[in-house]
N, C-alpha and C positions, 0 to 999 in steps of 0.2 A: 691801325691795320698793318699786319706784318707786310716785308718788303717780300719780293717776286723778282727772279730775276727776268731780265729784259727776252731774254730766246722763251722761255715759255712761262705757266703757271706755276710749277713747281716753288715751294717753297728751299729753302738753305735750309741742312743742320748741320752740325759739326760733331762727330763720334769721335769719342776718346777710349781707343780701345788697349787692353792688356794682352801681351804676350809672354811665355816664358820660354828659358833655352835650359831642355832639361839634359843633360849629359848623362849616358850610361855607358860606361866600362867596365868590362868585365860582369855583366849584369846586375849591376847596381847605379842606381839612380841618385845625382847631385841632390842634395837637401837646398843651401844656400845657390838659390839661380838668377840668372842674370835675367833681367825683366826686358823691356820695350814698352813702351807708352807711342802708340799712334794714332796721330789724328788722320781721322779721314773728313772730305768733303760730301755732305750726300745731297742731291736734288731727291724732294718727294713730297705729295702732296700731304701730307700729314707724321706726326712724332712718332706714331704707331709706327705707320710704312716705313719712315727712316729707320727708326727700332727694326725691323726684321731685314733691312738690307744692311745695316750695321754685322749682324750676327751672320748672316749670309757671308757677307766679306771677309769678316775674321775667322771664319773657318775652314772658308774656301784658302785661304793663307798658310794653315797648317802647313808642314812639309819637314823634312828630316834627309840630316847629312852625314855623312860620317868625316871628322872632323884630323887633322895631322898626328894627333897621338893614338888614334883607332878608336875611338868614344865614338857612338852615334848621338849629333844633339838633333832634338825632336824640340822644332819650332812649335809651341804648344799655342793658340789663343785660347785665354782665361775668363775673358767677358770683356761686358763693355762697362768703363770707367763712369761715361757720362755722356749725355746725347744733350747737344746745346741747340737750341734754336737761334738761327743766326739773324735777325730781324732789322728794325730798321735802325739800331745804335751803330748796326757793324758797314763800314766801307766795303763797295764788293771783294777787296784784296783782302780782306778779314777772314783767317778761318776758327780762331780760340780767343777768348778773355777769360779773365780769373780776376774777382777781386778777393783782399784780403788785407787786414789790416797789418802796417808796419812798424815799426819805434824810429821814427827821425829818416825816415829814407832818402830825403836827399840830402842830409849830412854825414849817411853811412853808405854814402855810392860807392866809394870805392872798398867796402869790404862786401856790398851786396851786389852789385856787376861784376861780372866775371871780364879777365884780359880781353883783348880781342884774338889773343891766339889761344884761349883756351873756348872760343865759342866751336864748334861741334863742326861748322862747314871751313872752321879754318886751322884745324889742328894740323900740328905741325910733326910728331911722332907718333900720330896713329892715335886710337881712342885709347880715352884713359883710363880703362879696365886694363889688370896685364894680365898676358898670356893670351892662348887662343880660347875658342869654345869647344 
């Protein structure tokens, strides 16, 4: 039986959705763009329902800036990646798993972990794309 969380019936999924950041200058549009991969947490009673609050979300997200060199980028959402049902393997702090197979992983920890100053909440020069969008 799937897990439920404790406030109501709702079941957990977890949406992996894609975004792009398309840059136009001078009226032309970036080819090579910079992506986003976000997960969202969704309460719903079924994969359907989560599936249409997924796409509800990532659209409702759209939005467009104009950016230090005069480019307008157009936060674009692209679809959804993947809708996981989060059930009873997952702790409630869980929102994503991925399995996948590896070649010797924990004798290749340290070329497969990244620093701890290169993880994303602890970067130390700003993200590692250069330049602006």
């Amino acid at each position: 039986m799937a897990k439920r969380t404790a406030r109501s019936s709702q079941l957990r999924f977890a949406a992996k959705l894609l975004f792009q950041f398309r840059v136009v200058f001078k009226g032309r549009s970036n080819q090579r763009r910079l992506c986003e991969e976000r997960i969202l947490v969704i309460g719903a009673s079924s994969a359907e329902i989560a599936h249409r609050i997924a796409l509800r979300k990532g659209r409702k997200s759209e939005h467009h800036y104009e950016n230090n060199g005069g480019g307008m980028v157009h936060v674009e959402f692209v679809g959804i990646l993947d809708l996981m049902h989060l059930g009873v393997e997952c702790d409630p702090d869980e929102v994503w798993y991925d399995f996948r197979r590896v070649l010797l992983p924990k004798e290749r920890a340290s070329r497969l972990i990244p620093p701890k100053g290169k993880l994303s909440a602890l970067w130390k020069s700003g993200p590692p794309w250069k330049g602006g969008l």
